[in-house]
N, C-alpha and C positions, 0 to 999 in steps of 0.2 A: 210652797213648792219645795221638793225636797232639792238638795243642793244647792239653794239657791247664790247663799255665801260665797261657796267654791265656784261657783257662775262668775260672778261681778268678780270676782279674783282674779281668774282666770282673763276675762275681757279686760281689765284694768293692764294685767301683766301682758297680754298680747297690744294694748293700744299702745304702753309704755316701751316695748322692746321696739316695734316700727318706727316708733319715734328713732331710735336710737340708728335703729339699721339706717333708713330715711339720711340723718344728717351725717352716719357714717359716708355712704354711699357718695353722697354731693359732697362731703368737704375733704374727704380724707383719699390721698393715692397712694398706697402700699401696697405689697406683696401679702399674700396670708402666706400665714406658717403652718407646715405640713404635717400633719401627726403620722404616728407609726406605720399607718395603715395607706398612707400617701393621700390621702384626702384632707381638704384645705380648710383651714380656721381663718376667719376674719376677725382680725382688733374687735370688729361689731360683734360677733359672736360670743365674745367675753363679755362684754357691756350688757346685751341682752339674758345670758345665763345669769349674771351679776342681780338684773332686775328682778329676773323672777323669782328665783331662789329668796332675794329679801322681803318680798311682796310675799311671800308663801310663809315664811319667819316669822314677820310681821303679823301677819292675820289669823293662821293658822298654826304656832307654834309648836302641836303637838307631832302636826305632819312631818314626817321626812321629806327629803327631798332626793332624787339622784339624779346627776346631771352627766 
């Protein structure tokens, strides 16, 4: 099946950032921080970017990535 690689990636990187959101979500109580545009970033938002982008490095080194 074509894509297959980029498939299991992709699900690996989304089951991995939920994780991430998930235990942000229940342990952590913080403000997010507001970018230029006044729309809000979560601590978790970094951790999730964090995952994928290395997961994407990892597997597929040739890809770019932009986040």
């Amino acid at each position: 099946m074509a894509y297959e690689k980029e498939k299991e990636i992709a699900i690996a990187a989304v089951q991995a950032a939920v994780t991430v959101r998930e235990k942000d979500r229940a342990e952590m109580v913080h403000e997010a921080i507001e970018k230029s545009d006044k729309s809000p970033v979560a601590v978790a938002d970094f951790g999730v970017q964090a995952i994928v982008c290395k997961l994407i490095k990892d597997s597929l080194p040739s890809e770019p990535v932009v986040g």
